[in-house]
N, C-alpha and C positions, 0 to 999 in steps of 0.2 A: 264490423261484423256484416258479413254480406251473406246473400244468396241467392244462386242463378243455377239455371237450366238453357242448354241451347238446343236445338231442335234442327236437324238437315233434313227432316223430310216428314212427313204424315202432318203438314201444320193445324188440318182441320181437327187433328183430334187433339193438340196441343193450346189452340188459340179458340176464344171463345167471344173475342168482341169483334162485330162485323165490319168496324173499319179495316183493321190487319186483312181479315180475309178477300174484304172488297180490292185491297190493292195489291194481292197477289195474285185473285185473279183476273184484272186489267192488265198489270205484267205480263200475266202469261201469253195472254189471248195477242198481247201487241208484239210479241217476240217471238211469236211464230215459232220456226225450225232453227232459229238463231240463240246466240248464245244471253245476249242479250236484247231489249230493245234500243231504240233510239229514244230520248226523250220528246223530241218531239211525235212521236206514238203513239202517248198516251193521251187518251181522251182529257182535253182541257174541261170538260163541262165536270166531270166525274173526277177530276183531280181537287177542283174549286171545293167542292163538296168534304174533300176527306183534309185539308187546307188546319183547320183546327188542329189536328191532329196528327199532322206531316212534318218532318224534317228532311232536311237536304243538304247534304251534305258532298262539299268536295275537297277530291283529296288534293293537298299541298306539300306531300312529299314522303319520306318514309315514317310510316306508323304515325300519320298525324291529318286531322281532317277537318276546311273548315266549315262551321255553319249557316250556310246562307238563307234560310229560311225555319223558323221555331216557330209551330204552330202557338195560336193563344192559349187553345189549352193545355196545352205541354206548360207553357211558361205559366198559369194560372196553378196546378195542382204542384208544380216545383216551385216553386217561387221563386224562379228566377228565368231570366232571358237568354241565352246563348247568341243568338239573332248575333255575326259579326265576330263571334270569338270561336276558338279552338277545341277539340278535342285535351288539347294537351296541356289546357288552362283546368281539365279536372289534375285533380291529387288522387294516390293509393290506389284501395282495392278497386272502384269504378272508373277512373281511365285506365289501369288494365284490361280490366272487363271489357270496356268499347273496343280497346286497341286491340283487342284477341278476336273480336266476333267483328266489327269494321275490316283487319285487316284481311280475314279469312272470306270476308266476301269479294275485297276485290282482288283477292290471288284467286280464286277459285271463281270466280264471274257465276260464281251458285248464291240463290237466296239463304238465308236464317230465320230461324225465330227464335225469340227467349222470354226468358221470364226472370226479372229480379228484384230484391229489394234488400233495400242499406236499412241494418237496422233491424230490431224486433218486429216481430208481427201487426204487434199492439200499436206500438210507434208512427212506421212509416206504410205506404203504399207496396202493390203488387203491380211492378209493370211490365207490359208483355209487348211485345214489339215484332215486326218481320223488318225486314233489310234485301231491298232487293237492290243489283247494279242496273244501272242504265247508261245510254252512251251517244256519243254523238261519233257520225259514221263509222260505227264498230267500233271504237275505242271508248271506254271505260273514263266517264266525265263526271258522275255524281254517284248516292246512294242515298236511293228515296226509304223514308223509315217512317212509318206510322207506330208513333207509340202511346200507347193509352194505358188505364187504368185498368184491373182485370175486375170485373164487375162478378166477386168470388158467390154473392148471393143469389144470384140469377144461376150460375151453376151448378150453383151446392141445390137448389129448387128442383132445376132436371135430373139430376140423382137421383133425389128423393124420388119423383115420379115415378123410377124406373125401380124403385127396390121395394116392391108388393112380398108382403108378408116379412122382409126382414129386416130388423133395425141396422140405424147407420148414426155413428157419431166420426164427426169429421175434427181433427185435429191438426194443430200447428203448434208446432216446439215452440216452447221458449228456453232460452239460452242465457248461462253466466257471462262476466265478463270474460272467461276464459274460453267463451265458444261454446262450453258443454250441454249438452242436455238436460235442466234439469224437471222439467215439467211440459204440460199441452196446454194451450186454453183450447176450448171446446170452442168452434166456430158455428156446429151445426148438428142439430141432432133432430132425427124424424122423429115420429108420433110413436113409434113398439119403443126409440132409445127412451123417451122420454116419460113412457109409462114405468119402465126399469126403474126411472130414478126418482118419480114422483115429484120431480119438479117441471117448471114450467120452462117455457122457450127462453123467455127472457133471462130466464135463473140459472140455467144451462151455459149461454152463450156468453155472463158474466163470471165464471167460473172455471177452473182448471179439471185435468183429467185425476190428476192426483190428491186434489179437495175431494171432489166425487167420489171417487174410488181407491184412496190409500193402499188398500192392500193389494193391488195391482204390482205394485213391486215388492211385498214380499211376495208372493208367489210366482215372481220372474216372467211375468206378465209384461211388464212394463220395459222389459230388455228385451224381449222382441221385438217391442213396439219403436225401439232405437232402433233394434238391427232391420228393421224393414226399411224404416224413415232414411239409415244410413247405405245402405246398400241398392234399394230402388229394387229388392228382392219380396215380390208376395210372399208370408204365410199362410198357409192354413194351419189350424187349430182346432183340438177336443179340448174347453176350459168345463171344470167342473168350479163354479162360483158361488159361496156360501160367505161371504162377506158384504159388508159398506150395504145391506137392507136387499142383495139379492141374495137370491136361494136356487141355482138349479144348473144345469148342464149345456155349453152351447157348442154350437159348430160356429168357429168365427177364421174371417178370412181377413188379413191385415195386408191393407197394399196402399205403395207408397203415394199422396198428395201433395204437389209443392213440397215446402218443407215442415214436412209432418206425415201425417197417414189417414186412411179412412177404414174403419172398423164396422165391419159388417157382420151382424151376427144373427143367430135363429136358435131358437130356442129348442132341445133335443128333450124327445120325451126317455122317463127315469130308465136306467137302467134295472133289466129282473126279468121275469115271470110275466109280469103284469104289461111290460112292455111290449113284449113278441107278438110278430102278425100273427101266429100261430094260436093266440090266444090261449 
């Protein structure tokens, strides 16, 4: 069970750890009006530095790429070393995956980025990686890849920051062995989600979306919240909500997160008489 995202273009608003961004743009700056750089281009002092977190990879022939360099911490949070072995020493859905986004970089001599992870949420890690080609006298001789961890806390943080006056609960599917969807665990919820539920952060972020709020799917609540997750299509929404200990009317907007969504809601005053600007 896998999940990934690839990205051709806007990577700043995709990628949010400053390794990935640092080495695309040294790429860029060192590739000029060209299609790609040369490796020897890039700045040695600034490449030392992102060294932890770098791969390098050349290609040996069709759909197949080897490892000449696996950063420590690439091999510290995988547990394992590539350093000397193949692309085509993984199995299934992840050497697909490489072999799709490696081989489309260097037919197209255009960067990537992505985001994937094997595995439940709970489970395994969120990696996010860019892929840029480089080259020795114009010709296409590596692909340098910074890939790291996505530090999901620091990001779900500046969200928060930004959403004055409305609440947000950020979720990530969890999945049978059949693939299916059958629940969220709650990854993150500001201070208005959290007053809703009268629990605390911790009590929250240990918990699913369908513990909290059960009746989210009987009121078909909870199948938009696939169809957004599954199509990468925002809703908006009028929920009127009288269960699971709330009471009142929201305006909420569902858009899709990694794999899951983020719910954003405000609380709408009652409808009537008593409501209207008109007084």
């Amino acid at each position: 069970m896998m999940y990934f995202e690839i990205f051709e273009s806007n990577f700043e608003t995709h990628l949010i750890g400053p390794e990935a961004t640092l080495l695309h743009l040294l790429w860029t700056m060192a590739k000029g009006d060209r299609a790609m750089p040369d490796e020897a281009d890039l700045p040695a002092g600034r490449m030392e530095y992102l060294r932890d977190d770098l791969m390098i990879l050349k290609p040996i022939g069709d759909d197949d790429w080897l490892y000449e360099h696996y950063g420590k911490r690439i091999a510290h949070h995988s547990e394992f070393d590539m350093t000397g072995r193949k692309v085509s020493d993984f199995q299934g859905e992840i050497r697909d995956f490489f072999v799709k986004v490696y081989g489309q970089v260097c037919r197209e001599l255009r960067p990537l980025a992505t985001v994937h992870r094997m595995g439940s949420f709970l489970e395994r890690p969120l990696w996010e990686r860019v892929i840029l080609p480089v080259g020795e006298n114009g010709k296409l001789s590596r692909l340098y890849v910074v890939n790291t961890i996505r530090e999901q806390e620091k990001e779900i943080g500046h969200l928060f920051a930004r959403a004055r006056g409305r609440g947000l609960f950020f979720l990530q599917f969890l999945r049978d062995e059949q693939d299916r969807i059958v629940d969220a665990q709650i990854i993150g919820a500001n201070a208005l989600a959290r007053q809703m539920t009268n629990l605390r952060y911790d009590e929250l972020t240990t918990t699913t979306a369908l513990t909290v709020f059960p009746h989210l799917r009987d009121l078909g609540i909870w199948d938009r919240y696939v169809e957004v997750g599954t199509t990468r299509v925002p809703v908006d929404l009028v929920v009127d909500y009288h269960e699971d200990g709330v009471d009142g009317r929201f305006e909420v907007t569902v858009s899709p997160y990694l794999d899951g969504v983020i719910v954003d809601f405000q609380r709408l005053p009652p409808e009537g008489p008593l409501s209207s600007s008109e007084g």
